[in-house]
C-alpha positions as CSV (number, residue, x, y, z in Angstrom):
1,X,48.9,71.7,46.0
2,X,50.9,68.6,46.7
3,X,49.7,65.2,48.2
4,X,51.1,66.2,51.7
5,X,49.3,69.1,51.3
6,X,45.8,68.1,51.0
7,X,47.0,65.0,53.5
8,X,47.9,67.7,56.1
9,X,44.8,69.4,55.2
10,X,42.5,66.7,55.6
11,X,43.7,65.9,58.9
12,X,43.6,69.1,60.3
13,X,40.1,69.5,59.4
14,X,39.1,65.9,60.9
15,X,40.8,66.9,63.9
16,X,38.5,70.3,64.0
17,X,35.5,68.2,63.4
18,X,35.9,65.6,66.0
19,X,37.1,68.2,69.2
20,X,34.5,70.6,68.2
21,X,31.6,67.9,68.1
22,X,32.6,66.9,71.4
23,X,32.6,70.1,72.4
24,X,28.7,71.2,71.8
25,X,28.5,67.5,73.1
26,X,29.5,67.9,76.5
27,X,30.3,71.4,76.9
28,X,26.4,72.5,76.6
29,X,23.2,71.5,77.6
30,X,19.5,72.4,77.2
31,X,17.7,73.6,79.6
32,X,14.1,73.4,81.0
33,X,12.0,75.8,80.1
34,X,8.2,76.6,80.3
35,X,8.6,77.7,76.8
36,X,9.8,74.1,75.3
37,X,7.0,71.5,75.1
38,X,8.6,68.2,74.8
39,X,5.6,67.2,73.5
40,X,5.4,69.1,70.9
41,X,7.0,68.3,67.7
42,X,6.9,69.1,64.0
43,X,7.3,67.1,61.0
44,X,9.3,68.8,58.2
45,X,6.0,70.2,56.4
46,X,5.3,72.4,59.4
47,X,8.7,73.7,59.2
48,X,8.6,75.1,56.2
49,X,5.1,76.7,57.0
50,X,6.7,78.2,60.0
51,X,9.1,79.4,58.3
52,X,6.7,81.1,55.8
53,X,4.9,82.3,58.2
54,X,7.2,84.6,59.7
55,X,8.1,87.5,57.0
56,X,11.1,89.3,59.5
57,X,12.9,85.1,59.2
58,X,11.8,85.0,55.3
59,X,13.4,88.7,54.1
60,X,16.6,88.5,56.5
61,X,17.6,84.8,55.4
62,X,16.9,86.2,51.8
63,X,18.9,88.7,52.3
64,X,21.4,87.0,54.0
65,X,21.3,84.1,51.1
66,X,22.1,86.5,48.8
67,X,25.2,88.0,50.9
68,X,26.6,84.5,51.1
69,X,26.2,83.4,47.6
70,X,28.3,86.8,46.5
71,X,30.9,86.0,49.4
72,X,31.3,82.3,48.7
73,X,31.7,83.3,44.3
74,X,34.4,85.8,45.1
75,X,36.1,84.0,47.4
76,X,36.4,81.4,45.3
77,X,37.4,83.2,42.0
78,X,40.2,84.8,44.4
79,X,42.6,81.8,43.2
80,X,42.2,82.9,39.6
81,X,42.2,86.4,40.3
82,X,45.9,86.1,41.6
83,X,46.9,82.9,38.7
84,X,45.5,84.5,35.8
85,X,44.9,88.5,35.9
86,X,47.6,89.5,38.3
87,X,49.4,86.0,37.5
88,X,51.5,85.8,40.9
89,X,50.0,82.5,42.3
90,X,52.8,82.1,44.6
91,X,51.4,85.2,46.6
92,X,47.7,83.8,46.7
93,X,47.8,82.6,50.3
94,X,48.0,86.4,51.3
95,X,43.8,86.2,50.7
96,X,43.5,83.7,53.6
97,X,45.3,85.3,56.1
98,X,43.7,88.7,55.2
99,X,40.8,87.2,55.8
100,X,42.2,85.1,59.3
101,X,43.6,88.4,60.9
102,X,40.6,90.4,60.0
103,X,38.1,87.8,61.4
104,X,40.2,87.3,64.4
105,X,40.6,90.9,65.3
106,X,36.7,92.0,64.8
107,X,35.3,88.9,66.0
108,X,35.7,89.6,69.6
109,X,34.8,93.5,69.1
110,X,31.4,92.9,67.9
111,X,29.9,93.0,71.2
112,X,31.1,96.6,72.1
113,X,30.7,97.9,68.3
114,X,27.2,96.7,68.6
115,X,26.8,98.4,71.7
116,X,27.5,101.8,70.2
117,X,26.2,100.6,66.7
118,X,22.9,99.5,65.8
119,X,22.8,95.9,64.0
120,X,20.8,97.3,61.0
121,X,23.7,100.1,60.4
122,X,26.4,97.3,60.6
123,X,24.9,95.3,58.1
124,X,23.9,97.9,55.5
125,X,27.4,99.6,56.4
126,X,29.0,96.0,55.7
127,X,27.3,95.8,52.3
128,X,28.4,99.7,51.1
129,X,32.4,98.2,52.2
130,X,31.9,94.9,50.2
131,X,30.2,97.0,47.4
132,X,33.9,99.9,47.2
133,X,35.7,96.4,47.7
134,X,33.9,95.2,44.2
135,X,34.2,98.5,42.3
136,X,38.5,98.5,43.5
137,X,38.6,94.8,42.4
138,X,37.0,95.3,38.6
139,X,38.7,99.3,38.2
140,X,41.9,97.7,39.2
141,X,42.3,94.0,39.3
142,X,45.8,94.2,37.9
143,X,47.3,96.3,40.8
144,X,48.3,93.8,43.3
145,X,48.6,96.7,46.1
146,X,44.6,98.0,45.0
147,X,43.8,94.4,45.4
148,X,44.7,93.6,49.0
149,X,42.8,97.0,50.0
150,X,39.7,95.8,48.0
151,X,40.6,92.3,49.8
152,X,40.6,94.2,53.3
153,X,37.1,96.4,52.9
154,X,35.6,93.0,51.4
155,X,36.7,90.9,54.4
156,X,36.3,93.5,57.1
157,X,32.7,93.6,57.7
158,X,31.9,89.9,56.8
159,X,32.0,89.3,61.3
160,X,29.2,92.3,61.6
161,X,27.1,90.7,58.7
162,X,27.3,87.4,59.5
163,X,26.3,88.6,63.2
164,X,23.9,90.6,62.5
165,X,22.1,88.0,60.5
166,X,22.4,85.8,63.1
167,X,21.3,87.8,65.6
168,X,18.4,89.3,63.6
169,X,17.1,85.4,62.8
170,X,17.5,84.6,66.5
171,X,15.4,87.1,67.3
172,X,13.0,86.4,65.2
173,X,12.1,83.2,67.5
174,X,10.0,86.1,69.2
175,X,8.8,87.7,66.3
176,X,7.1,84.4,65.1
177,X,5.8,83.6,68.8
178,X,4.2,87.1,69.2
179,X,2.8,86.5,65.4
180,X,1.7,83.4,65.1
181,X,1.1,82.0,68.8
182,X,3.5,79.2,68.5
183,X,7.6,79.4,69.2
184,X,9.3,77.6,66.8
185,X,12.7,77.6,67.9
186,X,14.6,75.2,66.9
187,X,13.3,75.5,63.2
188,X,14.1,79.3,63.2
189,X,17.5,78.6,64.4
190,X,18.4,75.9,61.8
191,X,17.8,78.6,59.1
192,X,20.9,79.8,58.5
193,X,23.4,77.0,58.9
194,X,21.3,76.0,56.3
195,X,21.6,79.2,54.3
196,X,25.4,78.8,54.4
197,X,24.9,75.6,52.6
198,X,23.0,76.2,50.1
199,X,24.6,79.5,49.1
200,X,28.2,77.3,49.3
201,X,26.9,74.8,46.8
202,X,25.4,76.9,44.6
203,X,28.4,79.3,44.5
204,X,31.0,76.4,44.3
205,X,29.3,75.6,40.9
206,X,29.0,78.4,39.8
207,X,33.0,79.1,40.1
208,X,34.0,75.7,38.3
209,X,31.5,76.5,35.4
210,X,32.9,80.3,34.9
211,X,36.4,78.8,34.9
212,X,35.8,76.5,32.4
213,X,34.2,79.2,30.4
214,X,37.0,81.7,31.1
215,X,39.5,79.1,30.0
216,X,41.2,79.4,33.2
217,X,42.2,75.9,33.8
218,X,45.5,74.5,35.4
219,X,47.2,73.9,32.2
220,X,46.7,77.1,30.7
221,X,49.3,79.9,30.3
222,X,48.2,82.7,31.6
223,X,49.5,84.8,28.7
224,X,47.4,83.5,26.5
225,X,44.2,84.4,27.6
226,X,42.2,86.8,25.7
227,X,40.6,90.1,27.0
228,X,37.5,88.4,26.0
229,X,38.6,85.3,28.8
230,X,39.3,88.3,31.2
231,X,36.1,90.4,30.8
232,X,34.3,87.0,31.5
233,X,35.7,86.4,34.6
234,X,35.8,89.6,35.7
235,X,32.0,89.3,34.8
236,X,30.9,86.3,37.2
237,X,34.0,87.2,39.8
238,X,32.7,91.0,40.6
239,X,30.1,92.5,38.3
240,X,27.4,90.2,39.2
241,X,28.2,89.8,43.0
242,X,28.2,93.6,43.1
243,X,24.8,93.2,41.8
244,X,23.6,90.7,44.2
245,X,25.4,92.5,47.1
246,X,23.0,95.6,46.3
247,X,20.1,93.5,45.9
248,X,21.3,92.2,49.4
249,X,21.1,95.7,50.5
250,X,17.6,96.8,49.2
251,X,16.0,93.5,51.0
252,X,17.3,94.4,54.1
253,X,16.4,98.3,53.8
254,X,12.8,98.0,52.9
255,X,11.5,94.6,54.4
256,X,13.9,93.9,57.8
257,X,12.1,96.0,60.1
258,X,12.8,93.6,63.3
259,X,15.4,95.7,65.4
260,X,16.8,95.5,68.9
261,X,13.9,97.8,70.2
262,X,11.1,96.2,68.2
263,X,12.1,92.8,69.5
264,X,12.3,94.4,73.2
265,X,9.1,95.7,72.9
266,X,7.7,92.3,72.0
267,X,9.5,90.1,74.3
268,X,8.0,92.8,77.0
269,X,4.4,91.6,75.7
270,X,5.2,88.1,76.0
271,X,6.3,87.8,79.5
272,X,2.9,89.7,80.0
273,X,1.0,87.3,78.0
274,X,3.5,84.3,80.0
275,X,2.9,86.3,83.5
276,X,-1.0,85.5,82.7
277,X,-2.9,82.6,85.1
278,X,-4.1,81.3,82.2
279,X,-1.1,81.1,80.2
């Protein structure tokens, strides 16, 4: 927390920014395809409407919304968590590299635990570990050792959600073709970068408003906060992401219906429809 600090940081993440720009620049490339029509474009209105248009894309990316705004809240009430309740700031960097190894270890094992695993199950699995994470973190939030195993079962299936979503919205390209008779592609795929967003913003507001509210501000001893100040963080840090996390959960249970079968089955009718004279 030093000028360096946030120099070095800066830095590192303009660095990031510009190679992995010019990466997607010149390290992909579209290709041709009877199913693009240059011609064809959309003005921001029809967007939207496509978007509407295609319930499996509407209850997924509200699902997923919902998963992203509990993620983003926690993670940022994590620094409090370890200044004020458990009041060993010095430790607090352990949370990013939990969350580093983790990510770097599933990441690459998605592929073959999806093999063996359907997507649905590894999302509503996901939510049941971030949901025991929640119920460790506000039964014990002052034992540091309960906390980095609520920290592990909270950041071990973020890779298989985030996946899945993406996955799921991806293949909901189909799903809207064999709906509605149009592919909309590229506005289906834009969805969730811009999910990520918008859950960020609203989450990163809603931390700085709870601190203030909690009285957990730089200059404040933490000995001095009340049970009352705790009880409010532990509100907006874990009670109510819990409760979004199962709301999360319901969504996806009762209106996601689009799995790797169903979207075989339609991409089966639409090479038929595509294999057509006519088409």
């Amino acid at each position: 927390e030093s000028q360096e600090g946030w120099t070095g940081f800066g830095a590192v993440i303009a660095i990031l920014g510009i190679v992995t720009c010019l990466a997607v620049a010149f390290g992909t490339r579209e290709e041709e395809s009877v199913l693009r029509d240059p011609s064809d474009k959309s003005n921001p209105l029809q967007a939207f409407q496509a978007i509407v248009r295609n319930d499996q894309l509407l209850w997924v990316s509200l699902s997923y919304v919902l998963y992203s705004i509990a993620n983003v809240a926690t993670t940022g009430f994590m620094i409090y968590l370890f200044k004020f309740v458990l009041q060993k700031p010095d430790i607090y960097s352990v949370v990013g590299i939990i969350a580093f190894v983790i990510g770097l270890a599933v990441t690459p094992l998605y592929p073959s635990i999806n093999r063996r695993v359907p997507r649905r199950y590894l999302y509503l699995g996901g939510m049941v570990l971030m949901a025991s994470a929640y119920i460790l973190f506000i039964l014990f939030s002052s034992n540091l050792f309960v906390v980095f195993v609520a920290l592990v079962l909270f950041y071990l299936p973020a890779t298989c959600i985030q996946m899945t979503a993406i996955l799921t919205i991806t293949d909901s390209v189909e799903y809207g073709q064999w709906k509605t008779g149009k592919r909309n592609e590229a506005v289906t795929l834009s969805v969730r970068p811009m999910l990520d967003k918008i859950a960020g913003a609203l989450s990163n507001s809603i931390v700085g408003f709870v601190a203030i509210a909690a009285a957990m501000t730089n200059d404040v001893d933490p000995a001095l906060l009340t049970s009352g100040n705790i009880e409010t963080f532990k509100t907006a840090a874990f009670y109510v992401p819990l409760a979004i996390i199962i709301l999360a959960f319901i969504v996806f249970v009762r209106k996601v219906t689009l799995t790797e079968a169903k979207h075989g089955e339609i991409v089966s009718i639409l090479e038929q429809n595509l294999a057509r004279p006519d088409a």
